[in-house]
VEXRO-362012 format. One line per 5 residues: their letters; for each residue x, y, z of C-alpha. Coordinates in steps of 0.02 Angstrom, whole numbers, plus 50000, padded with zeros to 5 digits. Example, Ala and Ser with C-alpha at 12.3 -4.5 7.8 and 13.67 -1.06 7.14 Angstrom:
! VEXRO-362012
as	50615/49775/50390  50684/49947/50357
! end
This chain:
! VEXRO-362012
xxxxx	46252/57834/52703  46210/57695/52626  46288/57624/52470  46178/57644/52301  46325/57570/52196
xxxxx	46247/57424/52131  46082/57491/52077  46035/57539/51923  46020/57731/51860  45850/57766/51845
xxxxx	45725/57900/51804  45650/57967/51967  45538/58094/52012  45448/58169/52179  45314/58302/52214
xxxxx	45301/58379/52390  45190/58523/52452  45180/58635/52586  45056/58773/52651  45090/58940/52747
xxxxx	44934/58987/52830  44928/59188/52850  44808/59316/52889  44695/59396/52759  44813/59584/52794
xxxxx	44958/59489/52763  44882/59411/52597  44842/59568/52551  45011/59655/52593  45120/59525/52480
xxxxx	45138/59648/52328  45218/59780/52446  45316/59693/52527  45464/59777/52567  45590/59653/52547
xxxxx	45543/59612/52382  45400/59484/52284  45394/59350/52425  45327/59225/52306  45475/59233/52170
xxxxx	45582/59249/52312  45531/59068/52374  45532/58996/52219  45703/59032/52200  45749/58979/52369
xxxxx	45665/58818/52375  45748/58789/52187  45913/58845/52267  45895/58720/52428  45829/58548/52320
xxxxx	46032/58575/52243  46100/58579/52413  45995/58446/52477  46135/58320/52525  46232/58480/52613
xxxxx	46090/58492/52731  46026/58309/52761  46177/58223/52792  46113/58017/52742  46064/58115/52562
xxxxx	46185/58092/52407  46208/58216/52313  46120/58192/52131  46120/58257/51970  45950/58344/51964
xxxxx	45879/58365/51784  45734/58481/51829  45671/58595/51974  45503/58697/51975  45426/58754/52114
xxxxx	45251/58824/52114  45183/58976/52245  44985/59004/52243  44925/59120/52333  44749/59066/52415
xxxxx	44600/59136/52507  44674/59097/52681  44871/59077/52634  45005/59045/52496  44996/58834/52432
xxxxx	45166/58774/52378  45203/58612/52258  45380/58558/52206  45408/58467/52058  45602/58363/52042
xxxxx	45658/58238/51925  45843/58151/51900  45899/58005/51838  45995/57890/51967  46010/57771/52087
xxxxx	45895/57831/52195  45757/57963/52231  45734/58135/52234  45600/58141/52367  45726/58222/52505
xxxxx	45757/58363/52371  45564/58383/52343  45515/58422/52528  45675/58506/52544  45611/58623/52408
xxxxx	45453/58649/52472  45515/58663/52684  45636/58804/52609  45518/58878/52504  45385/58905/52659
xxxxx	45540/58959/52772  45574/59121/52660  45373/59158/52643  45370/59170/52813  45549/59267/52820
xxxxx	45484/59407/52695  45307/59440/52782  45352/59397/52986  45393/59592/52997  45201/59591/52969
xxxxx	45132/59448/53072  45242/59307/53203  45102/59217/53194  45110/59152/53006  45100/58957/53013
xxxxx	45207/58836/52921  45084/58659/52891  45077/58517/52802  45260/58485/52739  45221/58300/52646
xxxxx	45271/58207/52486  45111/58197/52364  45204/58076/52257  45366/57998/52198  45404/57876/52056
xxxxx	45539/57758/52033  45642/57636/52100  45644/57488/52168  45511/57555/52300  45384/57582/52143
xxxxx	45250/57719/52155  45181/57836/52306  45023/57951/52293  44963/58029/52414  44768/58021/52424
xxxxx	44622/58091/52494  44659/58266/52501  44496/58372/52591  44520/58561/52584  44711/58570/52567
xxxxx	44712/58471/52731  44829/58334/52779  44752/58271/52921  44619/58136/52868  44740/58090/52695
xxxxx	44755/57909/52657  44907/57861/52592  44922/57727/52452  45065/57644/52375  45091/57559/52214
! end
């Protein structure tokens, strides 16, 4: 782990997204789901897992989160998911924002895979992080929801 103790507490923040591709019966099947509303379900999940962050990845230190949202869209061809997390520390909160949104896709595809094995997990990535000694990230160039073909650009 490495040591943070001489840098300066900062205000950070990180976006992340991630997509769960599904059929157009399983889209349609999300409000009887058995199990329960998978969307509220993964919000709470991936909210849940940013906290626990530095339990799962061991290099991550454990910080003092100030806010948590994550955000569940269903779209014509799957559900979209973006994570929002913000602290103030000595360092980022990008680990907890693709945390968020890895977790968040995990229990999508744990309330509907009764319904279809082949539900796909894609495109786990940071859009952007701010903060730091590192400065700014955005991710750019995004073509239909697509990361393949993104540019990335730091500030």
């Amino acid at each position: 782990m490495v040591d943070v103790s001489a840098k300066p507490r900062t205000a950070r923040q990180a976006q992340a997204s991630a997509f769960v591709l599904m059929s157009p019966e399983v889209l349609r099947a999300l409000p009887q789901n058995p199990k329960g509303d998978p969307l509220e379900v993964a919000r709470t999940a991936g909210i849940m897992a940013a906290k626990r962050t530095s339990e799962l990845i061991p290099m991550c230190h454990p910080l003092p989160l100030s806010h948590i949202a994550v955000t569940l869209r269903v779209c014509e061809n799957g559900v979209s998911i973006a994570t929002k997390v913000k602290t103030t520390a000595e360092t980022g909160v990008e680990m907890e924002a693709l945390v968020a949104a890895s977790i968040a896709a995990l229990t999508v595809y744990d309330m509907c895979k009764a319904l279809d094995k082949g539900i796909e997990i894609r495109e786990i990535v940071l859009e952007r992080k701010s903060g730091g000694k590192s400065g700014n990230f955005v991710r750019n160039g995004k073509a239909n929801g697509s990361a393949r073909g993104r540019t990335l650009q730091t500030t």
